[in-house]
N, C-alpha and C positions, 0 to 999 in steps of 0.2 A: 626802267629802274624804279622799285617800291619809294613812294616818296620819304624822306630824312624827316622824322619828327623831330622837333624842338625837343624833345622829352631828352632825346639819344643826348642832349650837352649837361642836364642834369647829374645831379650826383644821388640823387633817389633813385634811381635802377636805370643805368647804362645798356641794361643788358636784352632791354625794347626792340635792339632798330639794328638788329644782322642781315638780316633775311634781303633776299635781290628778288628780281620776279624770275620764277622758272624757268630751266633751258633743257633741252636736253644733249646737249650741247656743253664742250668746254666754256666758260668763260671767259669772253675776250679780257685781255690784260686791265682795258680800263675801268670793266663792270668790277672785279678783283679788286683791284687797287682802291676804287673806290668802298667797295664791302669791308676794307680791312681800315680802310680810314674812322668809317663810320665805330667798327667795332673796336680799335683803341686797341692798343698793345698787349698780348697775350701773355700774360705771365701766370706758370703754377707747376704743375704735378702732374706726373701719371700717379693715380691714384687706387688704392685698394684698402678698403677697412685691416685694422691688423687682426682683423677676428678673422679673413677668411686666407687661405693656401692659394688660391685661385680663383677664375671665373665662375666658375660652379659655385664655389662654397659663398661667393658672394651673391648671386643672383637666384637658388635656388630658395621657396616658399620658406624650411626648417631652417635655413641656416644667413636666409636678410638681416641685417644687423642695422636699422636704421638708428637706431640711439646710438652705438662706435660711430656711424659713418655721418651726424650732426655733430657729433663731440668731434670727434676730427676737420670737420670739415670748418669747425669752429675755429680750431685754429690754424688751418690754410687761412682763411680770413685776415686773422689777429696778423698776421706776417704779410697781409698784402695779396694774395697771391688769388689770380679772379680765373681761372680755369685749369680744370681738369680733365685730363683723357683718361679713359675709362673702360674696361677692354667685354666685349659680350661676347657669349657663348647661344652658337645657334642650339643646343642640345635641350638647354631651357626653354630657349621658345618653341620647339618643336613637343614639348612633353604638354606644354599651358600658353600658348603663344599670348591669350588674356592674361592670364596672373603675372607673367612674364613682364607684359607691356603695363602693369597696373604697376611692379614691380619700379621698373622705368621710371615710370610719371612720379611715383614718389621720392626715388632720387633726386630728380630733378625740381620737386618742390623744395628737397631740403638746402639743394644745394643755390637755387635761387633766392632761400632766407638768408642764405648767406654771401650774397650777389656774385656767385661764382655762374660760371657757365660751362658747355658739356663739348668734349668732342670725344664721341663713342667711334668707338673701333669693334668693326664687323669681325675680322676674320685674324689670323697669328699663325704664323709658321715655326713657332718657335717653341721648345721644350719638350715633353712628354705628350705622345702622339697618341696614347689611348683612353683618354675620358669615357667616363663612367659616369652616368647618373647617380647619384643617392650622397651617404656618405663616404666623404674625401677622404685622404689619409694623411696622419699625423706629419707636422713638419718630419725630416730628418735633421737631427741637431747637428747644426756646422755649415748645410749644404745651402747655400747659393741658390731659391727657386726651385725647392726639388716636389714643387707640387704642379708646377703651372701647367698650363696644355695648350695646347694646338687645335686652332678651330679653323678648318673641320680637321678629324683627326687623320694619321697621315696618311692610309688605304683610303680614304676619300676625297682626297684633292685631283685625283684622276681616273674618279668612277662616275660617268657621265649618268651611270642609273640615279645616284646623288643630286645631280643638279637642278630638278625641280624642285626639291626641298630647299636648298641651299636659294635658287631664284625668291620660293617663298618668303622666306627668313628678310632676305634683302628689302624686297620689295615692300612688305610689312613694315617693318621698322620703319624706314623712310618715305613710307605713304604714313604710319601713324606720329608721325615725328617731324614730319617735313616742312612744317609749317612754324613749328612750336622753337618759339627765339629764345628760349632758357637753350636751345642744341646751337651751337656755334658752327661746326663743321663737321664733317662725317670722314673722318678715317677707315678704309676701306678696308685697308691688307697691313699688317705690320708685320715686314721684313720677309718679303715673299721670298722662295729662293735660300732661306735659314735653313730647316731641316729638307727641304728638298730641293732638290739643283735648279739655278734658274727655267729650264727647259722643263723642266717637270713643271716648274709652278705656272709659267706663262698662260698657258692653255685655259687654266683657270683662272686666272689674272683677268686674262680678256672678258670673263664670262661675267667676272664678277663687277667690273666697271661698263660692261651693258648694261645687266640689271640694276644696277644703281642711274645709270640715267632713265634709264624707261621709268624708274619711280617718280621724275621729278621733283626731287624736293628743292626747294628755296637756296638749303645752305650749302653753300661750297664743297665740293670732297675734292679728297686728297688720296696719296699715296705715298709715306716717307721713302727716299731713299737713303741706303745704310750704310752699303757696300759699291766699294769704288772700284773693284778690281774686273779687268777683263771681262771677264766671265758674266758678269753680271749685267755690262752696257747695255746688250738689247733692254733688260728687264727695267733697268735705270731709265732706259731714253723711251721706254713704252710711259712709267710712272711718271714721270715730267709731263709728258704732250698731254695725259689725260687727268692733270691736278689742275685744277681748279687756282690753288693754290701750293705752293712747292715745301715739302715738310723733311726734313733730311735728320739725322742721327748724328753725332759725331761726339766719343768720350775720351778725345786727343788733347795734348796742348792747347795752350791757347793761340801759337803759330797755324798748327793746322785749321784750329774754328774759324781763323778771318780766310784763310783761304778757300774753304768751304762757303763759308757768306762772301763773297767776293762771287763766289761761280755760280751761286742759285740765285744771286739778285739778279747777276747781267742778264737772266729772262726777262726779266721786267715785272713777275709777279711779286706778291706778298710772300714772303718767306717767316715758319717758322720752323723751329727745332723742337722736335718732339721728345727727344730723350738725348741729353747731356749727365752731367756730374759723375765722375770715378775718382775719386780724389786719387790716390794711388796711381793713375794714370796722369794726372797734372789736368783734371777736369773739375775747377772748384768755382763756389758763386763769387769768390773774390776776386777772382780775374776773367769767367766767361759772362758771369751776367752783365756789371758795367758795359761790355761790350754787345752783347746781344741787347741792350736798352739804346744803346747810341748808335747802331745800326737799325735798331727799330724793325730788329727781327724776333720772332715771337720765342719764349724761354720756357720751355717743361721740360723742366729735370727727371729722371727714374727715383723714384721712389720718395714717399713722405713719410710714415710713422715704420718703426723697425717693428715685425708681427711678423706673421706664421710663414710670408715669403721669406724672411730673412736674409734682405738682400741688401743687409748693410756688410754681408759675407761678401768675395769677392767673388767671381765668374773660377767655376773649376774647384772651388774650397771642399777639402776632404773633412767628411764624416767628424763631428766630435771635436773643430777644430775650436781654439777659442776665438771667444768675439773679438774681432781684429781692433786694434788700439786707432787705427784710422778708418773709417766707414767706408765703404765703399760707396751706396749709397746710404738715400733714408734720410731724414731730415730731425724728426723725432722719439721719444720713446713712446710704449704704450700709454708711460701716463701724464704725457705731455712734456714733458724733462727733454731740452734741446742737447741733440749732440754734441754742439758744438753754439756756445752763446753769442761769441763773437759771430758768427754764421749767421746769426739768427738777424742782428742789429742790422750787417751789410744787407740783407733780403729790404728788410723792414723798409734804410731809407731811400734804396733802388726803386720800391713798390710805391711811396707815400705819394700820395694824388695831388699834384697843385690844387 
């Protein structure tokens, strides 16, 4: 176990003393528990500048927006809020894997001025399955995410002629990143099993949580799970054995969230939640963060500034529809104006550091 600096109880940068020594190998529950002691409660955002549609439009050379994404990130801060997931697309790194990873590194200086920390997501089953390189396409007005995409896209999650790129991509990232303590944890898969059946995705699942330990990095990975139903169990009980630490989904009541945290703690690992908040569904920071602080399990909501996702629109919302009078998600506007002010004060004094 990396020894615990003195530094890590400061309040000058916390963000020192994540890192464990390599395994390639799960970690045992005690190395975890103690990794997630040291790292201090994780509260924030799945985050994306409102300048980009997607992974691409964020991450490609023409279209990085690091002044939106310091001005935003500015005020994730101002609310507390010390990490963010963050989602990559291997299509970028496979075009400039350098510019790519230079790309990275400057994210990750911005977001360490403003003492957040990273947990990057490899791979997404989720949305529109045919990315394109170059220029993205315009929101559709009304719709719910009608840009985002799927990495890898969907004829490639079971063309094994793919899987040496895809090994590449893995192994890259968290050989160049593996060491570097601004990255908290590495998100492997989000919501395997989405746009393809679990039996379709598994195959690749496996392949892709080999290559992430053959890389060896320091920080923990993970694999949320989302879905409770049947069908999903193997893919569910595969995600658990080989997390690190245990990352789950839930934008239910707040009955069903304790019983969600109820069943991924009795593992015995560190738990957090990677995407909460629906208000319309009864997922609000008024009633699930207190609780996600007092269970001391870790809190990133979907979505922080309303922009080109538009996913303060609900899941399914038709074309043209108006902006809904309750947010679905999203937290802020483009030019910093909170959805909701009350929202903002409950964040602040959940967040505020003894």
């Amino acid at each position: 176990m990396k020894t615990v600096f003195i530094a890590c109880a400061t309040i000058l940068f916390s963000l020192t003393c994540f890192a464990v020594e390599p395994s390639i190998q799960v970690m045992s529950k005690e190395q975890a528990n103690v990794w997630y002691a040291q790292a201090g409660w994780p509260v924030g955002c799945n985050f994306i500048p409102s300048t980009a549609i997607n992974q691409l439009e964020m991450w490609q050379k023409d279209t990085y927006d690091s002044n939106t994404i310091d001005r935003e990130l500015g005020w994730a801060q101002q609310i507390g809020f010390d990490t963010v997931r963050v989602f990559l697309h291997y299509l970028v790194w496979q075009e400039d894997p350098n510019g790519f990873k230079g790309r990275m590194d400057d994210f990750l200086g911005i977001c360490a001025k403003h003492k957040i920390r990273v947990m990057f997501v490899l791979f997404d089953d989720c949305w529109n399955g045919d990315a394109k390189l170059g220029k993205q396409p315009a929101p559709k007005p009304g719709v719910h995410n009608s840009g985002w995409l799927q990495c890898p896209r969907y004829a490639e999650v079971n063309d094994i002629s793919k899987y040496p790129v895809f090994e590449q991509y893995v192994e890259d990232l968290l050989r160049s990143f593996g060491k570097d303590k601004r990255v908290l944890i590495w998100d492997l898969y989000n919501e395997p099993g989405n746009s393809h059946t679990p039996k379709q995705n598994m195959p690749f699942l496996e392949k892709v949580v080999e290559w992430a330990r053959k890389a060896n990095s320091s920080q923990p990975i993970t694999m949320g799970v989302w879905n409770q139903d049947q069908q999903h169990k193997e893919l569910n009980d595969f995600q658990i054995a080989n997390s690190d630490v245990i990352t789950f989904h839930n934008y239910s009541g707040l009955e069903n969230m304790k019983q969600d945290i109820a069943k991924y703690k009795s593992y015995g690992r560190p738990v957090i939640c990677t995407e909460y908040i629906a208000r319309g569904m009864g997922s609000k920071f008024e009633t699930h963060l207190p609780l996600l602080k007092a269970e001391n399990v870790g809190a990133i909501n979907w979505g922080f500034v309303y922009g080109k996702t538009q996913t303060a629109y609900p899941w399914g919302s038709k074309p043209n529809a108006p902006e809904p009078n309750v947010w679905h998600h999203d937290i802020f506007r483009k030019d910093g104006t909170p959805f909701d002010k009350q929202e903002i004060e409950t964040i602040k004094k959940l967040t505020a550091k003894d």
